[in-house]
C-alpha positions in Angstrom: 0.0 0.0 0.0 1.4 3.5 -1.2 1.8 6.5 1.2 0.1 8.7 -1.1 -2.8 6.2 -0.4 -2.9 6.4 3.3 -2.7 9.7 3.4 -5.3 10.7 0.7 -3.8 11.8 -2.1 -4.4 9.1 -4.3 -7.1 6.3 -4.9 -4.9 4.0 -6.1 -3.6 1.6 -2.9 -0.6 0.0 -5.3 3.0 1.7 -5.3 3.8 2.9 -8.9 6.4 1.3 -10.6 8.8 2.3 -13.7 6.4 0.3 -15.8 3.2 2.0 -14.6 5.0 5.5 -16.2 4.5 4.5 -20.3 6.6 4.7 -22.6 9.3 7.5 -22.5 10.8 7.4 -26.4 8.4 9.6 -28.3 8.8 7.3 -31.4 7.0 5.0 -29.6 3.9 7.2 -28.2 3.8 8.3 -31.7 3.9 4.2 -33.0 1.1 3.6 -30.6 -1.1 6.5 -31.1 -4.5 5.6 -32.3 -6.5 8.6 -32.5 -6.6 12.0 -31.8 -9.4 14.3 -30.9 -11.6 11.1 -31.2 -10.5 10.9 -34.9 -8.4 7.5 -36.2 -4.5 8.5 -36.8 -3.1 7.2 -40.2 0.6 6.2 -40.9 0.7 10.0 -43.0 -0.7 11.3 -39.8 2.0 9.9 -37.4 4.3 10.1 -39.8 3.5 14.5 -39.8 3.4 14.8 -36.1 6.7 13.2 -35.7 8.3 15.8 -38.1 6.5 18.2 -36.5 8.3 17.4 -33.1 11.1 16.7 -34.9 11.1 20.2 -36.5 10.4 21.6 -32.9 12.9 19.9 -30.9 15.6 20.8 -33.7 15.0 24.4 -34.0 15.4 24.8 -29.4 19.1 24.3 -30.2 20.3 22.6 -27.3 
């Protein structure tokens, strides 16, 4: 039982875990994305909003 649970903050009794998180690699969320605004996502659509990140994450220059 999670501390968070006892003391209110969460229903949830279990303790998270590093597999409760998701995935972390963008590629992937994007791979498993099904819809979007309750609209199916296409492989042109995923295949856009991972330029689209790609184009952001570029131009931050870090």
């Amino acid at each position: 039982m999670s501390t968070d649970y006892l003391l209110g903050r969460t229903d949830n009794p279990r303790i998270a875990t590093e597999a409760d998180q998701g995935p972390d690699d963008i590629d992937e969320i994007i791979a498993n994305a099904m819809m979007f605004d309750g609209k199916p996502l296409t492989d042109d659509d995923k295949r856009a909003i991972r330029g689209i990140i790609a184009g952001y994450m570029s131009s931050k220059g870090d």
